[in-house]
N, C-alpha and C positions, 0 to 999 in steps of 0.2 A: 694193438690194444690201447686205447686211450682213458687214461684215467684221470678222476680230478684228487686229488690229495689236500687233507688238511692237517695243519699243523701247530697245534696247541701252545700259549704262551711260555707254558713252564719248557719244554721243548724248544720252542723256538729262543730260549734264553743262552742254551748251550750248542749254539746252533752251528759250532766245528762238530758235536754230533750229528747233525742233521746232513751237514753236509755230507758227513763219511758215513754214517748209516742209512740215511733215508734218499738221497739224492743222486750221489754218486755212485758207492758200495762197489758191485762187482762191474758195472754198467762201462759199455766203451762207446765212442762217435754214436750212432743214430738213437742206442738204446736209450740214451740218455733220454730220448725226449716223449713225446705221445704223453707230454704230461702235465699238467695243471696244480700247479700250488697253491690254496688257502691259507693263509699264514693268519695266526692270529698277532696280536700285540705281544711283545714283550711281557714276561711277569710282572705282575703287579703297575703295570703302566695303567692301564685302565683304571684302575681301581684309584689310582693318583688321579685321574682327569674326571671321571665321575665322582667314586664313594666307593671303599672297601666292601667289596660281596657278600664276604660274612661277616666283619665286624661293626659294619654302617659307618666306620669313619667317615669323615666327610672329606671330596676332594677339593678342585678347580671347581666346578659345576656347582659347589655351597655356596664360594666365592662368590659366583655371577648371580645367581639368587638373592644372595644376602650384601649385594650392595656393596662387597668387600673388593678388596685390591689383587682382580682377578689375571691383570695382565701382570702384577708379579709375580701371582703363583708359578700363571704358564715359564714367567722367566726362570724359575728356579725349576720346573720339572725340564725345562728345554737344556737347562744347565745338567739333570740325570740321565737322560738322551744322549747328552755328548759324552759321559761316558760309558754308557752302552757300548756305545760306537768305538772306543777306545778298544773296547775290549774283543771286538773282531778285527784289528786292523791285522792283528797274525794270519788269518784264514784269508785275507784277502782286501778287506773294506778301505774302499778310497774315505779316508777320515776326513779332511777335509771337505771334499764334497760332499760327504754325508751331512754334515754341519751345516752346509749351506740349505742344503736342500728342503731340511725339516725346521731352519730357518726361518727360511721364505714359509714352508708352510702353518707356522706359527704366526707368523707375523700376518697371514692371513688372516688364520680363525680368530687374531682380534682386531682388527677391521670391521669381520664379521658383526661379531660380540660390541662392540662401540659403538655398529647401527643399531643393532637391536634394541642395543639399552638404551639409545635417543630417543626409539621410536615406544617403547616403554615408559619412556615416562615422560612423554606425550600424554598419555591415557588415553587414546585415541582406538587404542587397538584391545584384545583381548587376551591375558597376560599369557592365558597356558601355553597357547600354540607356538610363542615364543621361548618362552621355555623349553618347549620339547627340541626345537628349533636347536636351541643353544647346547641342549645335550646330544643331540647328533652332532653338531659341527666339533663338540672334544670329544667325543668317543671315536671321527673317524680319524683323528692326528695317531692313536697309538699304529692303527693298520697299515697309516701310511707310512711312517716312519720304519718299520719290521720291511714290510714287502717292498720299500726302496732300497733299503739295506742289502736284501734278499738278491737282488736282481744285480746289485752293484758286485757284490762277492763273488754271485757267480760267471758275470762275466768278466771279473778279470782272475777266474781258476780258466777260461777256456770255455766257457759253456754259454749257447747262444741263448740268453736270455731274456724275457719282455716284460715290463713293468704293466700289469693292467691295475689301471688306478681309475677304483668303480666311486671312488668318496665325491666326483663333481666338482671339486671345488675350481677347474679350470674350464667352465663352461656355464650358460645358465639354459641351458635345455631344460622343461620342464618332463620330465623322465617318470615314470615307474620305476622299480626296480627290476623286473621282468625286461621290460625296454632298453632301462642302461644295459643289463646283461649281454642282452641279443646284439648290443650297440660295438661293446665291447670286443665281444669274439668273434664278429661276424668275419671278417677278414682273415683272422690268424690263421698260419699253416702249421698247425699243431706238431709235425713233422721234421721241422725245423727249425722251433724254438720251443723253449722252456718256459712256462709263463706264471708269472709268483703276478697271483691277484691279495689285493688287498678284501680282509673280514667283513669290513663295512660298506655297504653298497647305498649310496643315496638313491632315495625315491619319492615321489611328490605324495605317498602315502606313509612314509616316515618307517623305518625298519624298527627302529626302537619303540615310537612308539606301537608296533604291533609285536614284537619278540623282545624287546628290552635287553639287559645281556646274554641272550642266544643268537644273537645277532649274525654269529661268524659261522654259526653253522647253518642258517638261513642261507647265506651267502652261498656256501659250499653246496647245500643243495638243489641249488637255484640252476646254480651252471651246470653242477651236472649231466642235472633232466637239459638242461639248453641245449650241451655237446651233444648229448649222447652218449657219456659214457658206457663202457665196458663196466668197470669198476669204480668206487667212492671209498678211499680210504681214509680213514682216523689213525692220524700218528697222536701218540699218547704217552704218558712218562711211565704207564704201566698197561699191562696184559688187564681185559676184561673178564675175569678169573671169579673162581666160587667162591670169592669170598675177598673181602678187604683187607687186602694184605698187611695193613695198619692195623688189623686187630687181629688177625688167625696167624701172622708170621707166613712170611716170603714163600717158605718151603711147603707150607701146607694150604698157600694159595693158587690153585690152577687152573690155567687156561682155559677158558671154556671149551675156544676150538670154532663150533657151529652152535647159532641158536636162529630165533625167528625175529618180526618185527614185534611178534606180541607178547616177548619177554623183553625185548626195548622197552615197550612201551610200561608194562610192569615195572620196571627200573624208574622207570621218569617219574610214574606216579608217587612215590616215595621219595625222588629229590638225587635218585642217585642215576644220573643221565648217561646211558652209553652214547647217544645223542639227542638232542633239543626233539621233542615230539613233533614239532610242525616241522622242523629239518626233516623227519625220519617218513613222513607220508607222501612227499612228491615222488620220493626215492622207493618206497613201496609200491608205489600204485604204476610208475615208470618200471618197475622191474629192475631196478639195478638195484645190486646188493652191495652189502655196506662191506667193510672189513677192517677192524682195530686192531689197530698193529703198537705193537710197544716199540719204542726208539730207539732204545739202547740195548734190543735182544729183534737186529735185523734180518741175521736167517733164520724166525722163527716165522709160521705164516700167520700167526694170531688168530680171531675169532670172526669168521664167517657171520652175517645178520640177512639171511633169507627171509623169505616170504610164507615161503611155502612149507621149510625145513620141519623136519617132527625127529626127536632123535631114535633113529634103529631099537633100541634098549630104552625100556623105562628106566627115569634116571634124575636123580636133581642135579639141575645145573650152575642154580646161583641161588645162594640165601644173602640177603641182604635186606637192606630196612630203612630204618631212621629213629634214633633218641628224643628228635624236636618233634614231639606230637604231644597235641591235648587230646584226652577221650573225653567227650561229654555226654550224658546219657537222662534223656526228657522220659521222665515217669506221671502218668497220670491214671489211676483209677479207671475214669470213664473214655481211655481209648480202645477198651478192649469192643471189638465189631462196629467199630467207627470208620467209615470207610475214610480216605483223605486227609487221617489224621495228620500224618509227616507234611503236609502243603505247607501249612503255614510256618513250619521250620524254614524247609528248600526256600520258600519267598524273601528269609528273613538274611538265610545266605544268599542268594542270591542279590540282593541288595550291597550286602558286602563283599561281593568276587570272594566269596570263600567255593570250597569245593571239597567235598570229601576225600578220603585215601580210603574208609573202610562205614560199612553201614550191618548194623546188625541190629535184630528184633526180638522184642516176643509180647505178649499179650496187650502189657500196656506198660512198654517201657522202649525206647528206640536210645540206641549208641549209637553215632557219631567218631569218628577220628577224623581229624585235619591238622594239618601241618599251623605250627606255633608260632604265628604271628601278630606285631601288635594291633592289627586289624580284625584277629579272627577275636580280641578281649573284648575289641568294642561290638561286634556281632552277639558275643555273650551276654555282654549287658542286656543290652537289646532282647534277647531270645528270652532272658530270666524273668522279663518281666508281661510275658506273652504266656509263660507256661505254667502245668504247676507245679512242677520240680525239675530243678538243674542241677545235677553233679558234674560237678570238672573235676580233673586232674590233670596231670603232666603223665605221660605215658611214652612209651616207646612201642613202636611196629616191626617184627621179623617177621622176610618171608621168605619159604623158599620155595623154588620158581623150576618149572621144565615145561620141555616141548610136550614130555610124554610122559605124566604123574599121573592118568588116570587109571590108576590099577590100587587093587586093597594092598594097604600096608605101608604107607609113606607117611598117612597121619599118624596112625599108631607110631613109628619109628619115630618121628617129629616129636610128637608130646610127651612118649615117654624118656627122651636124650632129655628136654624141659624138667622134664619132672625127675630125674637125678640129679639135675643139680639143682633140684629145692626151686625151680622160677613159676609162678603161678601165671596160668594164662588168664587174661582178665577177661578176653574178647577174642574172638575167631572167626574169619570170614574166607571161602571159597565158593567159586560163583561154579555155574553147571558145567565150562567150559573146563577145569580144574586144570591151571595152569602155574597158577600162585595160593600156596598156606598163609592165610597172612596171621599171626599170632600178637595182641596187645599184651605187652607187660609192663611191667613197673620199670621206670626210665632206667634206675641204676643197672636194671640187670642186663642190658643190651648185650655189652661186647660178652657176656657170658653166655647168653645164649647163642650169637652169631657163634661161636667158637665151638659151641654142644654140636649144634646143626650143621655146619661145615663139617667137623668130625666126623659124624654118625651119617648124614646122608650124601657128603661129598666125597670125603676121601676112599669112602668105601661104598663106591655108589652105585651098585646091585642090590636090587633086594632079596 
């Protein structure tokens, strides 16, 4: 059985767990191997060489943009590197040569970064594409430095290991990402080595610029469909469970177990990714199934993500949501038996890459939800003065989600757990396929409701 494996920053931070639960565990000689590792970057490395993912700080990559003193930055994150590296030398990690190696390949990406900026202000050229350029050459140093790491530790625990370093920076083949893939593992005898690839895969069609940071799960699904895998697994810091354990407590969050791709994709829509959506269709449409596996609870078998899957039992599987939404809701008089009315909204997002999470009507008034960003204000503006009323607010979205909710009696249970604890639903939408509730309230009341709903239709999830 050959499987590709991936392995998440925060996880791959404590990676003597990785080692003893995910890699080694009970495994002897051959078991070991039939396996392929996705490593992501280190915690918060990215976020240093880019820009923090949720807070926007700025990294390395503000540097290069803003004309600033970007090959100090990198010296001073190169300096946080070494002692990463420090901190595995117990499990195994030749320290020094790790030193060396993400060295050299620093010293690379500013080389890189020094032509670019020549030829930048030149004015000769056209600035984006360079740009985009410059954030792929720092985003692929965190992956490289992890999956060298990776490869180093484990073979000197005894384990025949391969370094596949998909980042390019030692070739100028003009690639795809599909190509380098194929390039990559065309040779390897899966059989007899263990192979830690690096998140970041360069391609002459740019990964970032098409998945920006879901990049490493692009990665991960790429090879998979390539191999052939049997299996695609997600090592993760936690169980993909009914509920966020952050807000319902540890004990009253549980496993899912089995769901499908179309409560993934439910999840993603909301911002809460069991994986990257365009990760999660090659692997759909391939037939291989996914499975998230928690790291630090390795004889559990985690949650299954089929295709096909419907659960035996009617049953909610996962309530879950997002606090960062605006509801906005366009009222006019004279839409009622207008056919096309909503166009000239959709045109006006669509202009601004916005995209719905939830769409609800009635005579002559259309709601909107979308995820709270400072692009979707300037869309607002814009939309306010097109229409002839705009309400906004700040809102929050709960939903809860199953293979197999379409039976009478899970809305009623849903709104009335809401409505004992005082939460007013503002907006409600469920489409014909009834796979997801999805309920708008007032942002403070989230974790309140997450916690009603997990209650009432997880814990005790018969109706």
């Amino acid at each position: 059985m050959l499987t590709v494996e991936k392995i998440g920053g925060t996880s791959m931070s404590q990676f003597g767990d990785c080692l003893n639960n995910i890699i080694i565990g009970n495994r002897k000689g051959n078991e070991l191997y039939n396996r392929i590792f996705v490593v992501s970057a280190y915690n918060n490395v990215t976020n240093r060489l880019l820009e923090n993912k949720k807070t926007g700080e700025p990294g390395v990559y503000s540097k290069f943009l803003n004309n600033e003193d970007y090959e100090l930055a990198l010296d001073e994150l190169c300096d946080k590197l070494f002692l990463i590296n420090k901190g595995f030398e117990s499990i195994g990690l030749n320290v020094p040569e790790a030193g060396r190696f993400i060295s050299f390949r620093i010293d690379q990406a500013k080389t890189y970064l020094s032509s670019m900026y020549k030829v930048l202000t030149s004015g000769y050229v056209e600035q984006t594409n360079l740009y985009l350029a410059a954030r792929e050459i720092l985003a692929s140093l965190g992956e490289t430095h992890s999956a060298w790491n990776t490869v180093n530790i484990l073979n000197n625990n005894g384990i025949n290991a391969t370094f596949i370093d998909l980042c390019g920076f030692d070739g100028n083949e003009a690639l795809t990402i599909d190509e380098r893939i194929q390039k990559a593992f065309r040779d390897v005898n899966f059989s007899k080595t263990l192979c830690a690839a690096t998140g970041y895969t360069k391609g002459t069609e740019g990964i970032m610029r098409a998945f920006d940071r879901g990049y490493s799960e692009i990665t991960f699904s790429k090879i998979a469909v390539e191999v052939k895998a049997d299996e695609a697994i997600i090592h993760k810091e936690y169980h993909l469970s009914s509920a966020d354990p952050k807000i319902v407590g540890v004990e009253k969050s549980i496993p899912v177990g089995k769901t499908s791709y179309i409560i993934a994709d439910q999840l993603a829509d909301v911002g809460m990714e069991a994986i990257h959506p365009k990760a999660a269709k090659p692997l759909e449409l391939a037939g291989i199934k996914i499975r998230i596996k928690n790291t630090f609870e390795p004889e559990h078998q985690g949650t299954v993500i089929s295709k096909d899957y419907i659960s035996p039992e009617p049953k909610i599987e996962i309530v879950s949501g997002t606090d960062k939404v605006i509801a906005f809701e366009v009222h006019d008089p004279l839409m009622v038996g207008e056919v096309g009315y909503d166009l000239k909204i959709m045109e006006i997002m669509k202009a601004y890459h916005v995209s719905y999470i939830l769409k609800s009507t009635n005579a002559n008034s259309i709601t909107m939800v979308v995820n709270d960003k400072p692009h979707v204000h300037e869309m607002l503006d814009e939309l306010r003065k097109k229409v002839y009323q705009l309400t906004v607010h700040p809102a929050a979205v709960v939903c809860a989600m199953g293979t197999n909710i379409a039976h009478p009696g899970f809305l009623y249970r849903a709104t009335k757990a809401l409505y004992e604890k005082g939460i007013n639903i503002e907006c409600f939408g469920q489409s014909l396929k009834q796979v997801n509730m999805q309920f708008v309230i007032a942002r403070d009341r989230y974790a309140d409701a997450v916690i009603s709903l997990n209650d009432v239709l997880c814990i005790d999830n018969h109706i």
